[in-house]
Structures are given as structure tokens and as C-alpha cells.
C-alpha positions in Angstrom: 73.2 143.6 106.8 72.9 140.0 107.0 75.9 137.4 108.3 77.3 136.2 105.4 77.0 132.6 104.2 80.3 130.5 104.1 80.2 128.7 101.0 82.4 125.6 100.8 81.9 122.0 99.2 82.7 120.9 103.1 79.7 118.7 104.5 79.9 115.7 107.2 80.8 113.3 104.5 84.3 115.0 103.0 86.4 113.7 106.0 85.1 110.5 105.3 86.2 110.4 101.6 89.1 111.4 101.7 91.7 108.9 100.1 94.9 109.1 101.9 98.3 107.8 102.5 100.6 106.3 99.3 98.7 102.8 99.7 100.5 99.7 98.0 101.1 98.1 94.4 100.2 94.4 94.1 100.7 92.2 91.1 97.6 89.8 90.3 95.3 90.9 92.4 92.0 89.3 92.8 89.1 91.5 93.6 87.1 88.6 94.5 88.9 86.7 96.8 92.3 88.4 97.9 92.4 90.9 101.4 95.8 93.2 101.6 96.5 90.2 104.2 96.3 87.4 101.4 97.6 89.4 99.0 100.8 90.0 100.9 101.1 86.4 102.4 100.6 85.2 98.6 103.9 87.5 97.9 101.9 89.9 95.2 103.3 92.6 97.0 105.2 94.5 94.4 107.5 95.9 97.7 107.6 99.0 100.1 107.1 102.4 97.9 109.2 105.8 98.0 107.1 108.7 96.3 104.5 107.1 96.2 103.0 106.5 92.5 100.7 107.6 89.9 97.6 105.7 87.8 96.4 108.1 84.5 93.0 107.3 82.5 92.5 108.9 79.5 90.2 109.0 76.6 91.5 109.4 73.5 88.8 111.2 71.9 88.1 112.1 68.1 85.8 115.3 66.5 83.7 114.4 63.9 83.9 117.3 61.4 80.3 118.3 59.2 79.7 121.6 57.9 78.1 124.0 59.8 78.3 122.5 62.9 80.7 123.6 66.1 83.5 121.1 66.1 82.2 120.8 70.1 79.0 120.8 69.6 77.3 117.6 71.8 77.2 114.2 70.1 80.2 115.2 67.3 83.1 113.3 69.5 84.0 109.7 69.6 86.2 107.7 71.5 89.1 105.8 69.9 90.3 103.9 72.5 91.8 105.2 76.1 95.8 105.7 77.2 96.1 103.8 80.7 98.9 104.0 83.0 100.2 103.2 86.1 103.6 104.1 87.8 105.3 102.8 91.4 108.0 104.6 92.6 109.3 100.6 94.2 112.2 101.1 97.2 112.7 97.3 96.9 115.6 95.8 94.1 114.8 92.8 93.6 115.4 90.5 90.7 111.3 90.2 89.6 110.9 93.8 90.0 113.9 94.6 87.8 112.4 92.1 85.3 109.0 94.4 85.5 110.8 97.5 84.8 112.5 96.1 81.5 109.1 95.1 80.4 111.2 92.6 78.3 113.5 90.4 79.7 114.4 86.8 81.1 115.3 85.8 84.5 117.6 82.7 85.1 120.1 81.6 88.6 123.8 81.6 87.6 125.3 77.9 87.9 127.0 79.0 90.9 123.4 79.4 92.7 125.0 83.2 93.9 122.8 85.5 91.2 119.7 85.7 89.7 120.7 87.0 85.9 118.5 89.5 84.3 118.9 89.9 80.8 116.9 91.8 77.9 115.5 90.1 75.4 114.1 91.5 71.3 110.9 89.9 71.5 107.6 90.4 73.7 106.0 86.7 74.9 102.6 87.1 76.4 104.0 86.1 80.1 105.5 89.4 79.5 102.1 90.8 80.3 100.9 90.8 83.9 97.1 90.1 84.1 96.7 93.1 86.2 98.8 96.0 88.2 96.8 96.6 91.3 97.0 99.8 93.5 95.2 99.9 97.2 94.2 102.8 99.0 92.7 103.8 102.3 89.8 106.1 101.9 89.6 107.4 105.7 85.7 106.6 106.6 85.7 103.0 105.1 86.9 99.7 106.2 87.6 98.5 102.9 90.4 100.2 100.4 89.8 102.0 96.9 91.3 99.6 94.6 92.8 100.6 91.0 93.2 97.9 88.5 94.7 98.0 85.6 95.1 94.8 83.0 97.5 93.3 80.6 100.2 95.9 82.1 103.8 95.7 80.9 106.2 98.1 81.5 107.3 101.0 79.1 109.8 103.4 80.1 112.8 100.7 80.6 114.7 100.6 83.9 116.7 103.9 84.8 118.7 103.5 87.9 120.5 106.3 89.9 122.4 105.3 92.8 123.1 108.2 95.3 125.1 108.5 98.6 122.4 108.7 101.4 119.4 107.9 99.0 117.4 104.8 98.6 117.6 103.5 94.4 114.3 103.7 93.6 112.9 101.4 90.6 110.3 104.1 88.8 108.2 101.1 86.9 105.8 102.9 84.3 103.0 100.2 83.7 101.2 100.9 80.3 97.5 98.9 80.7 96.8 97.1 77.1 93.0 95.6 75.6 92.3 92.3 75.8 92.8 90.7 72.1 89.2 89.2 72.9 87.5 92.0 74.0 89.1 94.9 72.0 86.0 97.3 73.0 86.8 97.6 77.0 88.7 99.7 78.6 92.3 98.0 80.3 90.7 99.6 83.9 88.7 99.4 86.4 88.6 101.7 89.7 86.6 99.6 92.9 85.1 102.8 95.3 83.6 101.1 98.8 80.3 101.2 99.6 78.9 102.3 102.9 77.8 99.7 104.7 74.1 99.8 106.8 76.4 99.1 109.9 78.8 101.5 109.5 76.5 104.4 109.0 74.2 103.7 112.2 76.9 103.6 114.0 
């Protein structure tokens, strides 16, 4: 009998591809000109994470119905729109990121200069809407991160806080990504994978 093949989806490229670590949530990031460095100097940070956090894309996706054909047969779907998401577990309280979590609310000092006052408001202003939530990633054979964007993000869930002895209050902020009124046919997304550079891969 012959040695038996391993099969595996392992090649020389998986270690390299691998996206790892909990990476960091940025607000207005720009692709085209920010670095984590400028990013962070610019104070986009959103703050340090616990947990981590989440980004979900998905399609919401309609059957067309005619007689005699398999409700899954190829070409009989069409896409309604797509449900975009992202969530940061943020370790940081801080008045803005409060704000964020409330998705509607006001921020103003107290006259004694000792607060920042966060309060909920009953209507939705378009600076209620952040141009984008950004999430970077390291992806373990590149110099550059994975970025996930997504645009026109405001928060959903409201703020739930749970203060424990020897636990950190974590702000769970679920961003909910929203069309463009302009450009109701895109997608509120985009995901940035980096390319392999001729330098990198001769050396």
C-alpha cells in the first residue's frame, strides 16, 4: 500500500494570511491619506478595546417566484439592499464615546467647567452620522493592515452600562452602516485586503 496523502488547505501562504490580534476602531478614517500613526495623533482613535469587536455584511436577498421553476434555481434571487454592522467592545468612558453609543444625543460642559453633560435627544441631525467606522487589522505576512469601513454609521443598540467590582465598564457600541441618500445603490462597506508587494515577496 501506498503512504497516504495528507490533505489539508495548509500551503506556504496560510501563515501569511492570517489576520490576527483584536486590531483598533478609528472614527473618520481616511484610506488615502491616514497611517495608524496619523490616525492616532489626529485623535480618531475610538480608545483601547476589551473583547475585541465584531463587523457583519449581509445581503438581504429576495426569490423571485414563477411557476415551474425551483425557488433556487440560478438567476431567480435579487438583492434588496444589505444589513451592515459594526460593534467595539471600547474599555475607554469617555464623554464622545458615550455620545456614540446613544446614537442620539448632545454633548455640552456644565458652567462650572467640572462635567461634560451628555443628554438624549428625540430627533436624529445628520452630524449624528459618522462618515465612517473604521476597524484595522494586522494580517501576519503584510506590512500594511486589513482595513474595514463602514459609512454613515450611527449607533443602534443605546448605551447599556454594567459596572462590576474588579471588571473594566465596557461601552458595547453597535454601529449600524446606512446608504448614502445620493447613492442609494452602494453598499455602506468596503473591506481594503493588502497586496503583496514585488519587495516583499523576493525577499
Amino acid at each position: 500500500m501506498g503512504l497516504k496523502q495528507r490533505i489539508t488547505g495548509y500551503t506556504k501562504k496560510t501563515m501569511e494570511n492570517r489576520q490576527t490580534g483584536a486590531g483598533a476602531y478609528f472614527k473618520g478614517y481616511n484610506v488615502e491619506t491616514d497611517t495608524f500613526e496619523k490616525a492616532v495623533a489626529a485623535g480618531k482613535l475610538l480608545g483601547a478595546t476589551q473583547g475585541g469587536g465584531s463587523f457583519s455584511a449581509k445581503p438581504t436577498i429576495t426569490p423571485v417566484e414563477v411557476d415551474g421553476v425551483p425557488s433556487s434555481a440560478m438567476g431567480m434571487e435579487e438583492v434588496d439592499g444589505w444589513e451592515v454592522d459594526m460593534t467595539a467592545n471600547i474599555l475607554e468612558v469617555t464623554a464622545d464615546n458615550i455620545k456614540y453609543a446613544l446614537g442620539a444625543a448632545n454633548i455640552a460642559n456644565t458652567t462650572d467647567g467640572k462635567y461634560q453633560k451628555i443628554t438624549g435627544k428625540n430627533t436624529l441631525d445628520p452630524e449624528d452620522y459618522l462618515d465612517n467606522v473604521t476597524f484595522l487589522g494586522t494580517v501576519s505576512g503584510f506590512d500594511e493592515p486589513i482595513i474595514i469601513q463602514i459609512y454613515n454609521a450611527l449607533a443602534v443598540d443605546g448605551l447599556n452600562i454594567n459596572p462590576q467590582d474588579k471588571k473594566s465598564t465596557i461601552l458595547t457600541t453597535k454601529f449600524k452602516a446606512h446608504s448614502a441618500v445620493d447613492n442609494l445603490d452602494e453598499a455602506p462597506f468596503a473591506i481594503f485586503v493588502p497586496i503583496k508587494q514585488e519587495s516583499e515577496s523576493e525577499a
